[in-house]
N, C-alpha and C positions, 0 to 999 in steps of 0.2 A: 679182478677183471679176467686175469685168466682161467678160472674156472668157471666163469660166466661165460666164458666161448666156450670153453671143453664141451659143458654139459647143455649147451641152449635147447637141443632136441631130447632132453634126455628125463629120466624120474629124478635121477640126483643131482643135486645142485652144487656141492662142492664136495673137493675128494676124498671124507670122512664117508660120506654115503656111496660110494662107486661100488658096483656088484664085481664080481670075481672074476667077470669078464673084460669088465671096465677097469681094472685093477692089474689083470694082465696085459690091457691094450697101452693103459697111459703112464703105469709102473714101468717104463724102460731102464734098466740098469747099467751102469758102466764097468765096465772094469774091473775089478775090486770091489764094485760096492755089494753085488750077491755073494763073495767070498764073506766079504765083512760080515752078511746079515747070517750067511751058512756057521760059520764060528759061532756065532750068538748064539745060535741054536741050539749048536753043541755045546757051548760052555755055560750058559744060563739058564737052561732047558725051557727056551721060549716054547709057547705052543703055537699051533696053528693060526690061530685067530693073533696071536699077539705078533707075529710075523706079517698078518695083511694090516692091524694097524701100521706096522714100523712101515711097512713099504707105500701105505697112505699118507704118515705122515710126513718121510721121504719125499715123495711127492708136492706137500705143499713148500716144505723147505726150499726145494727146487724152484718150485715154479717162485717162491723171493727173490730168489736168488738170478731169477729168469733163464733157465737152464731147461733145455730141453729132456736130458736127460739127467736119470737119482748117481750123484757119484758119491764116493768112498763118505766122503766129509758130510753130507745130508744122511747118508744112512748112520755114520757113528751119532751124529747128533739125535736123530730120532731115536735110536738105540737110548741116547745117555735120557731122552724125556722120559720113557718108557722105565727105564729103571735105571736111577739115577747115581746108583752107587758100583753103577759097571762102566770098568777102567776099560774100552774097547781099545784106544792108542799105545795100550802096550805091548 
C-alpha cells in the first residue's frame, strides 16, 4: 500500500522501478546507513547499479518496517540479500 501512494501519479509502480530521481527523492538515509552502504563500496567493490539496487531495496525493507526513513539495519540487510556472504556487522 505504500508504494501504491508513493507512485499513484507516477510510471513506476513500486520501488524496484524508481528512476534516479525517484531514488534520490524517496531513498532518505539515516545516519549511518550511507556510511554503511559507503564501506560496502569500498570493501566489496559494489558498483554503481548494485548500489541503487541496495538503496531500492533499503527502501522497501523500510517501508515493512514502516519507517520513513532507510536506517543502518535496512541497509545491512539489503547489503547481506545482495551478497549474502558479506559479514557488514563487523
Amino acid at each position: 500500500k505504500i508504494q501504491e501512494v508513493r507512485f499513484k501519479r507516477s510510471a513506476a509502480s513500486v520501488n524496484a522501478l524508481m528512476s534516479p530521481k525517484q531514488t534520490k527523492k524517496h531513498c532518505v538515509l539515516r545516519d549511518g546507513a550511507e556510511a554503511l552502504l559507503k564501506q560496502a563500496v569500498d570493501e566489496f567493490g559494489i558498483s554503481a547499479r548494485a548500489y541503487s539496487r541496495i538503496l531500492k531495496v533499503g527502501r522497501t525493507i523500510a517501508d515493512l518496517a514502516d519507517e520513513d526513513q532507510i536506517a543502518v539495519e535496512h541497509i545491512a540487510e539489503a547489503i547481506q540479500y545482495r551478497m549474502p556472504h558479506a559479514d557488514v556487522w563487523e
